[in-house]
C-alpha positions as semicolon CSV with decimal commas, in nm:
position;residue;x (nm);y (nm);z (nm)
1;X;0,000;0,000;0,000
2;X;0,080;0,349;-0,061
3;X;0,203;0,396;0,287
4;X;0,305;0,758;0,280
5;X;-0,091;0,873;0,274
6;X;-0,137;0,757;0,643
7;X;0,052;0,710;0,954
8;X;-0,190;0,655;1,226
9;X;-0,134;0,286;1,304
10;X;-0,544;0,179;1,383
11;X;-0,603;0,281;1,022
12;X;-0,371;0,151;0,856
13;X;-0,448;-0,165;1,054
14;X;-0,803;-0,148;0,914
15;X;-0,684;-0,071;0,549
16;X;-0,436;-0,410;0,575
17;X;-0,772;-0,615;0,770
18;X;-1,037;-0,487;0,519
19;X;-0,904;-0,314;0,141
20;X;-0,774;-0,532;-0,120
21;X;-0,502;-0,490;-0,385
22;X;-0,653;-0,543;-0,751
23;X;-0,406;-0,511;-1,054
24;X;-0,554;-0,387;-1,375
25;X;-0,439;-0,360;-1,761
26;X;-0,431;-0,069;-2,034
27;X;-0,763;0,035;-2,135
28;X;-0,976;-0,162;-1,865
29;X;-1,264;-0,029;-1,708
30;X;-1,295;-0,085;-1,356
31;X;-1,630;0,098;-1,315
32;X;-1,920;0,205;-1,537
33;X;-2,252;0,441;-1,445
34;X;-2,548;0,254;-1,319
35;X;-2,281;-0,006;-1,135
36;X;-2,269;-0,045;-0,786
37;X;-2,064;0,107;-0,603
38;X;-1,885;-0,158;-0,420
39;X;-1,565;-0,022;-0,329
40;X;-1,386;0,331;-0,370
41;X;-1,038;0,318;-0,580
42;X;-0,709;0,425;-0,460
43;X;-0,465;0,460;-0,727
44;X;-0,124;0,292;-0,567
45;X;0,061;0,325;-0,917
46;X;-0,064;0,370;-1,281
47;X;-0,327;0,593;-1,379
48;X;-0,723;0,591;-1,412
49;X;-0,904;0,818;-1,619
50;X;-1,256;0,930;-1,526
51;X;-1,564;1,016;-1,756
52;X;-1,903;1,111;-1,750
53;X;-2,103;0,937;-1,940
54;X;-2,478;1,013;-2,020
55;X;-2,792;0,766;-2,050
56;X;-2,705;0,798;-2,453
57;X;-2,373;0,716;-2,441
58;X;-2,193;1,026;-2,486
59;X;-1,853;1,108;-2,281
60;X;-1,662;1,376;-2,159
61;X;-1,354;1,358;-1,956
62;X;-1,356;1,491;-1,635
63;X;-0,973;1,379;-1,427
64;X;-0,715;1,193;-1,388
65;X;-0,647;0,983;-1,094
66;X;-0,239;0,939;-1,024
67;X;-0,072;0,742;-0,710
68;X;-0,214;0,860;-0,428
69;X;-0,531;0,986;-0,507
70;X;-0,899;0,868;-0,490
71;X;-1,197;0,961;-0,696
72;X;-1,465;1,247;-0,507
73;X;-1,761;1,052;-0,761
74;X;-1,709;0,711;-0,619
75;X;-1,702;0,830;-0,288
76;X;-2,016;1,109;-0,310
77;X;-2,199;0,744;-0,462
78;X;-2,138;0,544;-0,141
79;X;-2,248;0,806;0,064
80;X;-2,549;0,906;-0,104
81;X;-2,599;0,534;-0,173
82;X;-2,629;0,596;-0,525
83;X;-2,487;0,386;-0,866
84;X;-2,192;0,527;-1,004
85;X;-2,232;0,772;-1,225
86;X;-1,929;0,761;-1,410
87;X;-1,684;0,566;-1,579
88;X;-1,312;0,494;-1,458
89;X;-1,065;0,393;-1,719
90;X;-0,685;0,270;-1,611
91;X;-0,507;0,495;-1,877
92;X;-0,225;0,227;-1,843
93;X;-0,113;-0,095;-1,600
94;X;-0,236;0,044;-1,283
95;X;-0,257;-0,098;-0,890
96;X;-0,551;0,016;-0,720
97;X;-0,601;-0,025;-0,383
98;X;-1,003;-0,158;-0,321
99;X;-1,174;0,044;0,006
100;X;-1,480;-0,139;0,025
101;X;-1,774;0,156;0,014
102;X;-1,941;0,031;0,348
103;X;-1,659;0,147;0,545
104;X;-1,563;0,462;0,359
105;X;-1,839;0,687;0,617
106;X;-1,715;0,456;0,913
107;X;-1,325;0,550;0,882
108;X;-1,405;0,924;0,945
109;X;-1,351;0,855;1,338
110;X;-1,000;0,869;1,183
111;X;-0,898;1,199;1,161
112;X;-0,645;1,121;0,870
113;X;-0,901;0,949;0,641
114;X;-1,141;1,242;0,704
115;X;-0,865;1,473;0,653
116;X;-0,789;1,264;0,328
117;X;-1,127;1,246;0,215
118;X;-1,200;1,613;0,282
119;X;-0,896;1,710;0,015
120;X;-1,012;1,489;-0,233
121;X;-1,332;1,658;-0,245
122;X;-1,163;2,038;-0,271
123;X;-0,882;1,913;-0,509
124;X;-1,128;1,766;-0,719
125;X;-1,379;2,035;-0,703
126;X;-1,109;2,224;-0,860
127;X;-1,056;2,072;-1,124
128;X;-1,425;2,030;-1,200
129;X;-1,453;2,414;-1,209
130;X;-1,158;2,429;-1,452
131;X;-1,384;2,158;-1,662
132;X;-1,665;2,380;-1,718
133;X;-1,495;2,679;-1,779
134;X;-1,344;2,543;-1,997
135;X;-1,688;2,423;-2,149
136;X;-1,834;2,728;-2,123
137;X;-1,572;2,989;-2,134
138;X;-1,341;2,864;-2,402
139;X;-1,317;2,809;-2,749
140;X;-1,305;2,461;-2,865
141;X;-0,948;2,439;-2,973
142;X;-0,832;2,538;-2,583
143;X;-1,100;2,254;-2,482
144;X;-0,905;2,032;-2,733
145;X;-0,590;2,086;-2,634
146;X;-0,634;2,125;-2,240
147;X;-0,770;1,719;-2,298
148;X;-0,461;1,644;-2,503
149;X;-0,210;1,819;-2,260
150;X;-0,360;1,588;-1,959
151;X;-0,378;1,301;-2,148
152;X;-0,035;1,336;-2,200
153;X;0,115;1,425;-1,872
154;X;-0,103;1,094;-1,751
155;X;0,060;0,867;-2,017
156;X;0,389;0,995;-1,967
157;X;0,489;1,104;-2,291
158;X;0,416;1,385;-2,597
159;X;0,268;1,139;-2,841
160;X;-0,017;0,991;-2,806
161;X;-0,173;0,673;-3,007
162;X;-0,555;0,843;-3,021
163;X;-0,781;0,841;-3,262
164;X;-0,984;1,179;-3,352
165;X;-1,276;0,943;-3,291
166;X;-1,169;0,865;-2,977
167;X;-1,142;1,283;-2,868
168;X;-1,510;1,362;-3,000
169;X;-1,657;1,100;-2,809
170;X;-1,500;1,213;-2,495
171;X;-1,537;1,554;-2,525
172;X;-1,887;1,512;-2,654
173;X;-1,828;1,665;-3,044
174;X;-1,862;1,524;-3,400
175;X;-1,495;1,385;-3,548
176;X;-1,498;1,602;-3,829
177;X;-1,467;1,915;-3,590
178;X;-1,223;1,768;-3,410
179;X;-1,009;1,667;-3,704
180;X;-1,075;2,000;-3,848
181;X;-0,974;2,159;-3,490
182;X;-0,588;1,937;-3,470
183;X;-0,536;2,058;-3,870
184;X;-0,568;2,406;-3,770
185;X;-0,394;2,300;-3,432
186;X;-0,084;2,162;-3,678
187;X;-0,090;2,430;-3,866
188;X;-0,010;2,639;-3,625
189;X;0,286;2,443;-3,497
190;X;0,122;2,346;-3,145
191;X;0,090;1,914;-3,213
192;X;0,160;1,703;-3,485
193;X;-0,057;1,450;-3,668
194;X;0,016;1,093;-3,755
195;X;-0,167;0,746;-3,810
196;X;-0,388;0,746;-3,482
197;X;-0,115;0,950;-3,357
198;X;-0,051;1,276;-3,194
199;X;0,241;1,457;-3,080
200;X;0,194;1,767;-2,907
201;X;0,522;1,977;-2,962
C-alpha cells in the first residue's frame, strides 16, 4: 500500500484487515454508471481516467487519478448510496487499492481518512470548475488541447496513439470538428498528426 498517505497505526491496521489490492491492464474499465458502487479506488501506481457518461452514451472527460489519489464521484456514490455515475478507465497498468464503500463513512472517526477524504473533495472540485470553464468559457481548440495536454502528462509522454474518434466521443463533439480543430492546431505548430497519432510539440 501506498504507505506515505497515512501514519496513524489503527487505520492503517483497518486498510491491511479490510481493502484489497486489484491489478488492472491498459484500457480496462474498472467501473461504469449505473454499477454499484462496491468499493472506492485508490490509485497505488498507474493511472485511471474518469468520464461522464450520459444515458445515450456520450462522454466527456472529467480527471485523472495518479498514485495517491482517490476519486470524489465514487465516494459522493457510497455516501449518497447511489450507482456510479461515471466511468473509470486505467489509462495504463495500474494498482488500485479496493476500500470497500461500506466502510468509507465509518473511517471518518479517523482523523487522517477524514482529513484525506475532505482534500479529495476540494482538489477535485477544482478541477471540476476548470472543466466547465473550460466548457463554457473557451473556445473549442483550448477545450481540445487542455484534454490532449492531460492526457499526455497521464501517459507519460508527448505522443499519443488516439484516434480523432476517440477525442469527439469524450469531449462530446462530432470527429470532423475535431479533425478539423488538430489541422488548424498543426498548422499552427502546437501538435503534430500521424496514423492514430498525436504529438503535441
Amino acid at each position: 500500500m501506498n504507505n506515505i498517505l497515512f501514519t496513524d497505526t489503527h487505520l492503517l491496521a483497518e486498510i491491511e484487515r479490510y481493502a484489497r489490492i486489484k491489478s488492472v491492464k491498459r484500457d480496462t474499465v474498472i467501473m461504469s454508471p449505473g454499477d454499484v458502487v462496491v468499493f472506492v479506488p485508490i490509485v497505488q501506481s498507474g493511472v485511471l481516467r474518469i468520464v461522464r457518461q450520459n444515458e445515450e452514451g456520450k462522454e466527456i472527460f472529467l480527471y485523472h487519478l495518479y498514485p495517491g489519489q482517490t476519486c470524489a464521484m465514487a465516494i459522493n456514490c457510497c455516501q449518497g448510496h447511489k450507482k456510479s455515475n461515471i466511468k473509470a478507465i486505467a489509462e495504463e497498468d495500474t494498482e488500485i487499492l479496493q476500500i470497500p464503500a461500506q466502510l468509507v463513512e465509518e473511517w471518518f472517526k479517523f482523523p487522517e481518512w477524514k482529513a484525506y477524504i475532505n482534500s479529495t473533495y476540494s482538489h477535485r472540485f477544482s478541477e471540476l470548475l476548470e472543466v466547465i470553464d473550460l466548457i463554457a468559457f473557451s473556445n473549442m481548440d483550448k477545450q481540445v488541447l487542455h484534454y490532449l495536454q492531460e492526457r499526455a502528462r497521464a501517459a507519460g509522454t508527448k505522443a499519443l496513439y488516439i484516434t480523432h474518434q476517440n477525442i469527439a466521443d469524450e469531449l462530446h463533439t462530432h470527429r470532423e470538428a475535431i479533425s478539423r480543430l488538430l489541422r488548424a492546431m498543426e498548422q499552427k505548430n502546437l501538435l503534430r498528426l500521424g496514423r492514430n497519432t498525436i504529438e503535441l510539440i
